[in-house]
C-alpha positions in Angstrom: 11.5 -17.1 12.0 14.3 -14.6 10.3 12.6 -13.1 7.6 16.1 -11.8 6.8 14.9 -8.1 6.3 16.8 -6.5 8.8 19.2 -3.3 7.1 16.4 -3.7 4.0 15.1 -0.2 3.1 11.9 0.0 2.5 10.1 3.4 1.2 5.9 3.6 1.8 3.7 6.0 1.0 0.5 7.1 2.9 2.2 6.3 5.9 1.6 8.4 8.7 -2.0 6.4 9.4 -4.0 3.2 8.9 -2.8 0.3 6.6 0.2 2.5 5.8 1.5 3.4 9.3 0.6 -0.3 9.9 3.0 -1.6 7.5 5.7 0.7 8.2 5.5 -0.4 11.9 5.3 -3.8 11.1 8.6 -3.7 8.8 10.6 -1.2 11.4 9.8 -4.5 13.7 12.1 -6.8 11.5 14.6 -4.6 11.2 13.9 -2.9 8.3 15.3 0.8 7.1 12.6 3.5 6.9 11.6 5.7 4.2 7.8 7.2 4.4 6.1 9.6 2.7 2.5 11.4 3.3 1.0 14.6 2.0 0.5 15.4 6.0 3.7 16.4 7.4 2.4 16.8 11.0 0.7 13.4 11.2 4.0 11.9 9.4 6.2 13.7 11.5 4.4 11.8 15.0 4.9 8.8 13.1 8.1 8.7 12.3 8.8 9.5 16.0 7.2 6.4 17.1 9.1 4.4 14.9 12.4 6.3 16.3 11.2 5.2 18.9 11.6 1.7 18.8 14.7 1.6 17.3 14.0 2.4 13.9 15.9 4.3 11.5 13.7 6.8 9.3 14.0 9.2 7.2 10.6 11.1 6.9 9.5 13.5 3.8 6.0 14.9 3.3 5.0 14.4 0.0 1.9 14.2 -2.4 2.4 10.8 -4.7 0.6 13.1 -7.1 3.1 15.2 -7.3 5.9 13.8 -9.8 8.6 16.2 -8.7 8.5 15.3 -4.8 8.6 12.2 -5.4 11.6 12.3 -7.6 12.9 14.3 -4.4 11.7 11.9 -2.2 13.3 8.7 -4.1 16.8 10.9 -4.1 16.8 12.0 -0.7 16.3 7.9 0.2 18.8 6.7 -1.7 21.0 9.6 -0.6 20.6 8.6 3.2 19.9 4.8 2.9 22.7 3.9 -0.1 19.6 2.4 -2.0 15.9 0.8 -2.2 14.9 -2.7 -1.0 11.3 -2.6 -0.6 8.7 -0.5 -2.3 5.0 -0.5 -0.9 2.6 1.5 -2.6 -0.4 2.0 -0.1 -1.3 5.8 -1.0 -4.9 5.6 -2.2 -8.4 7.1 -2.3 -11.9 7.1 -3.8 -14.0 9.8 -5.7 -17.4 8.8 -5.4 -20.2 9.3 -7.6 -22.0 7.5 -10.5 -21.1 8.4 -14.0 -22.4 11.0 -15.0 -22.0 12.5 -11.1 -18.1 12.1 -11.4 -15.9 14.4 -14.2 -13.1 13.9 -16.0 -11.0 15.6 -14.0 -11.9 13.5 -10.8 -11.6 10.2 -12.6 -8.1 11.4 -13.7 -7.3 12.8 -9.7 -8.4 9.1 -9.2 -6.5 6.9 -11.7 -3.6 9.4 -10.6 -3.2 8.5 -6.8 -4.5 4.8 -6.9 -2.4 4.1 -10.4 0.2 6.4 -11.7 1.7 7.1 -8.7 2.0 3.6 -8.2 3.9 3.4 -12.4 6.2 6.2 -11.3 7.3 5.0 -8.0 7.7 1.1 -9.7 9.6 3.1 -12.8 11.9 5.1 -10.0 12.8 2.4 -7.5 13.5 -0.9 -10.2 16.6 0.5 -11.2 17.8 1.3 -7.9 16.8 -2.5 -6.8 18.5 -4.0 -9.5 21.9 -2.1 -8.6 21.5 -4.1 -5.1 20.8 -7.2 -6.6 17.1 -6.8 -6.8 14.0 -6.5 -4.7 10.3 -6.3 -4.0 8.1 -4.2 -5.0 3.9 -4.2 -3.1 0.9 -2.7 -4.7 -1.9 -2.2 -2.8 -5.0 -3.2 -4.2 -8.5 -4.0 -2.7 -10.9 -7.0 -3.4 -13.1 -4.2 -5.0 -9.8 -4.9 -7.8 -11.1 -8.3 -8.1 -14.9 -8.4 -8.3 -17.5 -5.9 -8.2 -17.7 -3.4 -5.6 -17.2 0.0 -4.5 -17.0 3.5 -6.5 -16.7 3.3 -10.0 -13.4 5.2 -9.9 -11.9 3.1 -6.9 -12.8 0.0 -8.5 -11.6 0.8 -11.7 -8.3 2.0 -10.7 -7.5 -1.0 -8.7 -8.4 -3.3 -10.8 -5.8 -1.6 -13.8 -3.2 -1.8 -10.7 -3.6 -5.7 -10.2 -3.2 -5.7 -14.2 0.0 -3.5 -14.0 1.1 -6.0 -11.1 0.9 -9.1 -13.2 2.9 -8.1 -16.6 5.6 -5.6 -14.4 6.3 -8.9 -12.4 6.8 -11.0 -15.2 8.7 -7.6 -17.0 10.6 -7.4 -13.7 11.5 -11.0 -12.9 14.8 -11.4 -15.1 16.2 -8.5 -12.7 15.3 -10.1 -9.6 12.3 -7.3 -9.0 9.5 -9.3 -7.3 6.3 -7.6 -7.7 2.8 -8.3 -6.3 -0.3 -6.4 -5.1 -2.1 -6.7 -1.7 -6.2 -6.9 -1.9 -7.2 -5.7 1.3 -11.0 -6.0 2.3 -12.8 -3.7 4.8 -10.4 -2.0 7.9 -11.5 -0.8 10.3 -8.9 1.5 12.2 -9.7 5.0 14.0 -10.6 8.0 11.9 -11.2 5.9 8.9 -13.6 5.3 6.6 -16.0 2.6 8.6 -14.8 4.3 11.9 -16.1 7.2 10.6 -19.4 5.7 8.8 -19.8 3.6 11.8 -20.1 6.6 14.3 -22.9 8.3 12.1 -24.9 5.3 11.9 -24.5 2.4 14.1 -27.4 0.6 12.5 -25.6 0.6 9.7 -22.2 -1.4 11.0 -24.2 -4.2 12.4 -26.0 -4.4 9.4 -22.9 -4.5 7.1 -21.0 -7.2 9.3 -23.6 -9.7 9.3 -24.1 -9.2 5.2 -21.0 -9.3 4.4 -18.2 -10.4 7.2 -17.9 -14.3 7.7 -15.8 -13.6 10.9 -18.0 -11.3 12.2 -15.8 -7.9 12.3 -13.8 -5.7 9.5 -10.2 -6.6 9.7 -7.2 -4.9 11.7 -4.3 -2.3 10.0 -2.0 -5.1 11.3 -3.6 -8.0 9.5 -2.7 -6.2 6.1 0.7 -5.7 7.6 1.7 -8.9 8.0 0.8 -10.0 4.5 3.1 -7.0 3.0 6.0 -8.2 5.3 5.9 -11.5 4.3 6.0 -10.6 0.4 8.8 -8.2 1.0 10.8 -10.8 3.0 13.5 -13.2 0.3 12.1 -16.2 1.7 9.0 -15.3 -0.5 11.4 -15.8 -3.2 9.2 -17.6 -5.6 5.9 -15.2 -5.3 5.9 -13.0 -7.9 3.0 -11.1 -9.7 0.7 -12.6 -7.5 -2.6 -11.0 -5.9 -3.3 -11.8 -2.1 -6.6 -11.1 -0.5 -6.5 -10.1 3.2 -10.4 -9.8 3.9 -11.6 -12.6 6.0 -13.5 -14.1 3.6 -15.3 -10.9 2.3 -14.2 -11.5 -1.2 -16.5 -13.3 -3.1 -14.2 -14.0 -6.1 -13.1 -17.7 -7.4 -9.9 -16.4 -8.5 
């Protein structure tokens, strides 16, 4: 099937490992323009040669999402080389784990500030330069710990607010063609992450985990994730807008 992304340009951050080197990989494969951003600029760099790789064009700027003047830069320099923004996916995201009185003010700002605001200023940045092309899709990603109960207070708090912000800046968005919707991965499992790491240190613990809590019997793959983003950046998903897809195998326990 032609998802009829080929010349799109897409911009994602986080992407020099896991879901967001996934996703990247899995747009370059249709066709699509690259634009990726990490704090890393080593790890980013060996990324974007892969995708060069295979055919890919990309245009590769370390960056902290944090950080509202590089990614001002980063937005111009994209638009500068690519003529304009397609696809947005905001994948950058991280946890600060404590209970509350174990976790400051500070951290739950660092928190709210890479898992949501970053996410506001990228949307803010690239919705103009989609409508000048006619419009286009923007992906926020989430977790099923956005949806139900789970996870560090400050994870699950700030994912949650980002399914929120999904909903009204689709329905904000929609009169300028602007698709927006967020992406509620479950556990995945990919080397030198989280469970690959947690896994290593106690064994016990990963078989104890799957059978509580995986239906399917494993975590899910970078690539599963992937899939689901390049389907909701693709125009034949025309009509999805301010939607919130689970990718977890069944983990999720919410209704809704």
């Amino acid at each position: 099937m032609d998802l009829q992304l080929k010349g799109k340009v897409a911009m994602v951050t986080g992407a020099s490992r896991g879901l967001g080197r996934a996703m990247a990989q899995a747009l370059a494969a249709e066709g699509v323009r690259l634009s990726i951003c990490a704090r890393g600029a080593e790890a980013l760099e060996e990324a974007a040669a892969q995708f060069k790789a295979g055919g890919a064009e990309v245009l590769a700027q370390a960056a902290d999402v944090c950080d509202s003047s590089a990614i001002h830069s980063w937005t111009r320099a994209t638009v500068e080389q690519f003529g304009g923004v397609d696809i947005l996916v905001n994948n950058a995201g991280g946890a600060r784990v404590g209970t509350l009185n174990q976790v400051s003010e500070e951290a739950w700002r660092q928190a709210f500030e890479l898992n949501f605001f970053a996410a506001v200023r990228l949307a803010r940045l690239c919705a103009s330069e989609m409508e000048k092309r006619g419009g286009g899709a923007i992906i926020n990603i989430s977790s099923i710990y956005g949806r139900e109960a789970g996870g560090p207070l400050t994870y699950n708090s700030s994912k949650a607010a980002m399914i929120s912000f999904t909903k009204m800046l689709a329905r904000e968005l929609a009169p300028r063609q602007v698709r927006v919707n967020s992406v509620a991965p479950g556990s995945i499992l990919y080397p030198g992450g989280t469970w690959d790491r947690a896994f290593q240190a106690n064994p016990a613990f990963e078989k104890d985990f799957v059978s509580h809590d995986f239906p399917a019997g494993r975590l899910g793959k970078p690539e599963e994730v992937a899939y689901a983003v390049v389907m909701l950046a693709s125009p034949l998903a025309s009509w999805i807008t301010g939607a919130c897809l689970p990718v977890d195998g069944a983990q999720g326990k919410s209704n809704i």
